[in-house]
C-alpha positions in Angstrom: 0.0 0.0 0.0 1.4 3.2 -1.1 1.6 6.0 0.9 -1.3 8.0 0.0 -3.7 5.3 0.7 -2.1 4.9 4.1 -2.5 8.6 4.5 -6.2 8.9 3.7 -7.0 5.8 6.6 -5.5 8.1 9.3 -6.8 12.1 7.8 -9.6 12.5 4.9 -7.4 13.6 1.8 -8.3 17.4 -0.4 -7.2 18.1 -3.5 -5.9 21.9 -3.5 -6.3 22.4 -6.9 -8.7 23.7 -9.5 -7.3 21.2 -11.9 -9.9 18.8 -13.0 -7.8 16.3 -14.4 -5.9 16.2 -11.5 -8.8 15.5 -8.9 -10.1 12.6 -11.1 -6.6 11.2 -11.0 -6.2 11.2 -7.5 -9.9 10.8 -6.2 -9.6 13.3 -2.9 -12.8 13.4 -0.6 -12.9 17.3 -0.8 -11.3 19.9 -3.0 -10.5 23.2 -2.1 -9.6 26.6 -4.7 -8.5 29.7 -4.4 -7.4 32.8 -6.7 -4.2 31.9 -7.2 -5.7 28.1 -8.4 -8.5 29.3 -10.9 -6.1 31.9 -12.4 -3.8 29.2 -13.5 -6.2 26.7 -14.5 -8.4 29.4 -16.4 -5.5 29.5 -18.9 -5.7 25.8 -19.4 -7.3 25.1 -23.1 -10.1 23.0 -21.2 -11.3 25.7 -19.6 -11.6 28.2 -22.3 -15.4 27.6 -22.3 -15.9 28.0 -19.0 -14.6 31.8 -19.2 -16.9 32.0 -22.3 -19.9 30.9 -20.4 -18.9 33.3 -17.6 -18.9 36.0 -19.3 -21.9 35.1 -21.1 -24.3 34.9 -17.9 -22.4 37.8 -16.5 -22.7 40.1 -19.4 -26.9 39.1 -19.0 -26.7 39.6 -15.5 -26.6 43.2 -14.9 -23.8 44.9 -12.6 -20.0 44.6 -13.3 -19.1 41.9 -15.8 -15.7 41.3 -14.8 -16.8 40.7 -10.9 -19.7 38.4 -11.9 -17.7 36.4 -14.4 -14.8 35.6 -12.2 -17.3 35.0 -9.6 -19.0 32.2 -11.8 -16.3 31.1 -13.0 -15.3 30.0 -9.2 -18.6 28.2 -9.1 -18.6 26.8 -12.5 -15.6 25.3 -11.6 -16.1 24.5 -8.3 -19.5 23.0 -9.7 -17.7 20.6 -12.3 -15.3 19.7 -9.3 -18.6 18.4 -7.4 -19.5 15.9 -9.9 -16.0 13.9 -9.3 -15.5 14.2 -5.5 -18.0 13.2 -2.8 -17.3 15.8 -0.6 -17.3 19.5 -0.2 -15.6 22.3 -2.3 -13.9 25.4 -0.8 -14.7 29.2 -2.9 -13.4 31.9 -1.8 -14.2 35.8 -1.3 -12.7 38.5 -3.0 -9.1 38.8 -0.7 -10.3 42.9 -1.5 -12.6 42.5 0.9 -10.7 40.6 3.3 -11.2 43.8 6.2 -14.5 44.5 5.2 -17.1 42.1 7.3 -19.9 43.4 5.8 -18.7 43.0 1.7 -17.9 39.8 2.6 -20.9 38.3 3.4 -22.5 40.0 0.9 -20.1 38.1 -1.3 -20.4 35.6 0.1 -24.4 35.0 0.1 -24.0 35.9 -3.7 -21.8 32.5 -4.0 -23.8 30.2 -2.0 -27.1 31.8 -4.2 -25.2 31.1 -7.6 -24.4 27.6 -6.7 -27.6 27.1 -5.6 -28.8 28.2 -9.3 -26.2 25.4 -10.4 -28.0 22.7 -8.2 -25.6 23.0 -5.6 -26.6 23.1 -2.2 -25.0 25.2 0.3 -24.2 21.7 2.4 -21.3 20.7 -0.2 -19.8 24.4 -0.5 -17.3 25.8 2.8 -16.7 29.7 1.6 -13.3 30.6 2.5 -12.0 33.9 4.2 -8.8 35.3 5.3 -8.4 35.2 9.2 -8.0 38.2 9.6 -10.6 39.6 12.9 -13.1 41.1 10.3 -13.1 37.4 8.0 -13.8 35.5 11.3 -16.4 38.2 11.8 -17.9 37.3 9.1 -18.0 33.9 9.4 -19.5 33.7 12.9 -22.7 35.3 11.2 -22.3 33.2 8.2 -22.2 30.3 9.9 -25.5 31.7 11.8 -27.1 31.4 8.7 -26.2 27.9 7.8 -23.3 29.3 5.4 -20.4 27.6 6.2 -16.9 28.6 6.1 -13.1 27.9 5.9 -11.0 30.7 7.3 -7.4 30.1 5.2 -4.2 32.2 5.3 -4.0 31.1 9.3 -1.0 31.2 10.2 -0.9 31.6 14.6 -2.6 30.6 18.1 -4.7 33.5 18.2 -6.2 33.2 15.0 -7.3 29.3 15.6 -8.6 30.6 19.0 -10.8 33.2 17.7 -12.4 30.8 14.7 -13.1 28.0 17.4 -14.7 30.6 19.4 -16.8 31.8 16.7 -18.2 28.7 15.5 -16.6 28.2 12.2 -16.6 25.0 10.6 -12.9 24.9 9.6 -9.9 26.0 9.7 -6.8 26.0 6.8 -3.5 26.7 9.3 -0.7 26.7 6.8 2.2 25.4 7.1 5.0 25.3 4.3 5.0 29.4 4.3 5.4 29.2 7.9 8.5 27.8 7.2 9.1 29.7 4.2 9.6 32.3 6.9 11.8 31.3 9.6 14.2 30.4 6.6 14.2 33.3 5.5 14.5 35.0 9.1 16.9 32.5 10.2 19.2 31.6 7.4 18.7 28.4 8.4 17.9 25.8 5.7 17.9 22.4 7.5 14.6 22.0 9.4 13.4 18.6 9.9 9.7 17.9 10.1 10.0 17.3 13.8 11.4 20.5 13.8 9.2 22.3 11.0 7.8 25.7 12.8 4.8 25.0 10.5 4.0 21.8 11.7 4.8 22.1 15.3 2.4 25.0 14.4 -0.6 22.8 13.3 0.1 20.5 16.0 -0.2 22.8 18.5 -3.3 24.2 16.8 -5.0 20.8 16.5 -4.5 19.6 20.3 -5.9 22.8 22.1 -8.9 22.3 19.4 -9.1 18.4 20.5 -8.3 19.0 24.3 -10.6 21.7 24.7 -13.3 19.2 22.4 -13.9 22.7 20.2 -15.7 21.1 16.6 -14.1 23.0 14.2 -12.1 20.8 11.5 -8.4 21.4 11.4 -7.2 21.1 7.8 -3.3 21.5 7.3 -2.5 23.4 4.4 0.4 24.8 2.3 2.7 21.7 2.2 6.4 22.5 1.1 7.1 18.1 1.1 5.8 15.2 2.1 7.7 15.1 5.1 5.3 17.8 6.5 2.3 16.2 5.4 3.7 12.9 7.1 4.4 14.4 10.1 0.8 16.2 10.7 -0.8 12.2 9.5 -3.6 12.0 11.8 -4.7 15.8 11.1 -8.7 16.0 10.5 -8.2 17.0 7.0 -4.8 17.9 4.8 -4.8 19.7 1.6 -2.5 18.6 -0.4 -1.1 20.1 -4.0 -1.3 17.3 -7.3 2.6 17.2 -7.3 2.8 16.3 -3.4 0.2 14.1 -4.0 1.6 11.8 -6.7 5.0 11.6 -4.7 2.9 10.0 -1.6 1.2 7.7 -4.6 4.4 6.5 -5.9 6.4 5.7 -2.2 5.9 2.9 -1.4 7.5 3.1 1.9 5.8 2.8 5.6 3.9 6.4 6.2 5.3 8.0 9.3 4.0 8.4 12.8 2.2 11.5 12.7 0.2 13.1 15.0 -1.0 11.5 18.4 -5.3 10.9 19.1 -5.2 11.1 22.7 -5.2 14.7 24.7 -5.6 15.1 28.4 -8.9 17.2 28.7 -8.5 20.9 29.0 -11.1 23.5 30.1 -12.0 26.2 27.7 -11.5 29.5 28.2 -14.3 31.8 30.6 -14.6 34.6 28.0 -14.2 34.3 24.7 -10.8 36.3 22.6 -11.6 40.1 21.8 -10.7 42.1 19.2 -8.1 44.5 21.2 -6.2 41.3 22.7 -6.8 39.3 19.2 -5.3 42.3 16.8 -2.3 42.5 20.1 -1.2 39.0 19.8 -1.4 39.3 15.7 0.8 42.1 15.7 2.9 40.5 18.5 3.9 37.6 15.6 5.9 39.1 13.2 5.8 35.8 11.3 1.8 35.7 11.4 1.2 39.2 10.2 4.0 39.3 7.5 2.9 36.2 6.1 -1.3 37.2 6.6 -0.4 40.4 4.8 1.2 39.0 2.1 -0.8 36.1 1.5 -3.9 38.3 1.5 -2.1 40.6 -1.6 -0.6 37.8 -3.0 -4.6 36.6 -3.6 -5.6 40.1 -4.4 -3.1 40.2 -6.9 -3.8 36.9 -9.0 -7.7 37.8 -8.6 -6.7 40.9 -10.8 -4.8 38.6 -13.4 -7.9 36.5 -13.6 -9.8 39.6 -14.2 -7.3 40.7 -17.0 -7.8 37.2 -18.6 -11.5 37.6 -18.7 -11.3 41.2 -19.5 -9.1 40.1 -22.4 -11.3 37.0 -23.6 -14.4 40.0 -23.6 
C-alpha cells in the first residue's frame, strides 16, 4: 500500500487544486480553490469555455461583468469539481474585501445563491476567508445562517482561537510558508519535520482544538514536502497540492508516525478572545502578520490577473 492510501486511513485527503484532471486522477474526498488556483487553470485550453460561459451569464446579469464572471467562473468550476469528488468544495471571497465584514458576506451569500442556481446546495460548499478579525467576523454570522466557512491564510494561536470561538466549521493553518519564513528570518535551511515551525504550528493548533473538544475541523494546508504532510498524518483534513500528492502515490515506503489521538482534557476559556487582545497577539507575531499580509495581496493580486484574462477574452 502506497503512501497515500495509508495517508487517507489516518486524515480525509483534499485536492488543492482547480485542476480537473488532476482530482479525477487522484480521487480526494474534498477539494479546495483559491485565486491563485483558478487563475492558473483558467489558462488551461479545457477551460476556455468555462470563461466563455462566464462571461456570457455575467454580461446578461446586470452589474460589473468582470466581478460576476470571475465570480461564476469560481462556481462553474467548483460545480464541475462536485461531480468527481463526494465531498465538499472550498470558494473563496474576493481577498479585497478581506477587512471588510460586511462585503464579505455580501459576497459571500452571492456565492452560495449562484451555486444554488447550479443545483448546488450550500451543504457541499465551505466559503473561505482570510483570518483576519473582520473574515472571522464574518464567518461567525455566516455560519449563523447555515453558510459555512473555511478561514485560510491562518498562520498563529490566536487566529485558531478566535475561529473556534466563533463557530466556524474549519480551519486551513498553513504550514509550508510558515516555514518559508523562519528560513528566510533564520538563514537556516535544515529544518526537519520534527522540527518544522509549520508543523509544530498545526500541532499545537490541533491539540488545544481536540483537548478543549472545540468542533471546528483542522485542515493543514500549504505543504512545502511530504515530510510535513507525514508528520501532521492524523490531522482531520490535509490539503494537499497534485505534485505532493503523486510523490505519496508513488512511495511505497511505511507512512510516518504522525500526529497522536489522545489529549488530556482541557477547560475552555471563561470569556471568549476580543478584538483588542486578538489584533495584540497578531501584531505580536511578526511571522503571522507578515505572512497574513502577504498572503492576502498575494490573492488580491492573482484575482486581478484573472480579471485581466476575462477582461481580455471579452
Amino acid at each position: 500500500m502506497n503512501k497515500l492510501e495509508q495517508l487517507k486511513q489516518r486524515s480525509m485527503v483534499v485536492a488543492d487544486t482547480g485542476d480537473i484532471e488532476a482530482i479525477r486522477r487522484y480521487h480526494p474526498q474534498d477539494a479546495t480553490t483559491n485565486p491563485s488556483l483558478l487563475y492558473k487553470a483558467a489558462q488551461l485550453p479545457q477551460y476556455q469555455q468555462h470563461l466563455k460561459d462566464a462571461l456570457g451569464w455575467a454580461e446578461k446579469s446586470g452589474g460589473d461583468v468582470i466581478t460576476l464572471a470571475s465570480m461564476k467562473l469560481a462556481v462553474s468550476i467548483g460545480q464541475e469539481i462536485l461531480q468527481l469528488i463526494p465531498g465538499v468544495v472550498s470558494t473563496e471571497v474576493d481577498a479585497r474585501l478581506s477587512f471588510d465584514t460586511r462585503a464579505s458576506i455580501e459576497y459571500a451569500r452571492k456565492l452560495i445563491a449562484m451555486y444554488k442556481d447550479a443545483g448546488i446546495e450550500r451543504e457541499r460548499v465551505l466559503i473561505k476567508l482570510a483570518s483576519t478579525w473582520e473574515g472571522i467576523t464574518a464567518a461567525s454570522i455566516l455560519e449563523r445562517e447555515g453558510i459555512h466557512c473555511n478561514l485560510t491564510l491562518l498562520f498563529s494561536q490566536c487566529q485558531a482561537v478566535a475561529c473556534a470561538e466563533a463557530g466556524v466549521t474549519l480551519i486551513s493553518p498553513f504550514v509550508g510558508r510558515i516555514l518559508d519564513w523562519y528560513k528566510a528570518s533564520t538563514g537556516r535551511d535544515d529544518y526537519t519535520a520534527e522540527d518544522d515551525p509549520g508543523v509544530l504550528s498545526v500541532a499545537q493548533i490541533y491539540e488545544y482544538y481536540k483537548s478543549r473538544e472545540y468542533p471546528t475541523i483542522v485542515m493543514g494546508a500549504s505543504f512545502r514536502n511530504t515530510g510535513e504532510i507525514e508528520a501532521l498524518a492524523g490531522c482531520d483534513k490535509l490539503t494537499i497540492s497534485p505534485q505532493l500528492l503523486q510523490e505519496l502515490h508513488d512511495d511505497q515506503g511505511q507512512l510516518a508516525a504522525g500526529l497522536g489521538s489522545e489529549f488530556p482534557p482541557q477547560p475552555a476559556p471563561s470569556e471568549k478572545l476580543q478584538e483588542a487582545e486578538f489584533r495584540h497577539q497578531l501584531n505580536a507575531d511578526a511571522m503571522a502578520t507578515e505572512k497574513l499580509a502577504e498572503g492576502i495581496r498575494n490573492f488580491e493580486a492573482d484575482q486581478l490577473k484573472l480579471e485581466a484574462l476575462l477582461q481580455q477574452a471579452r
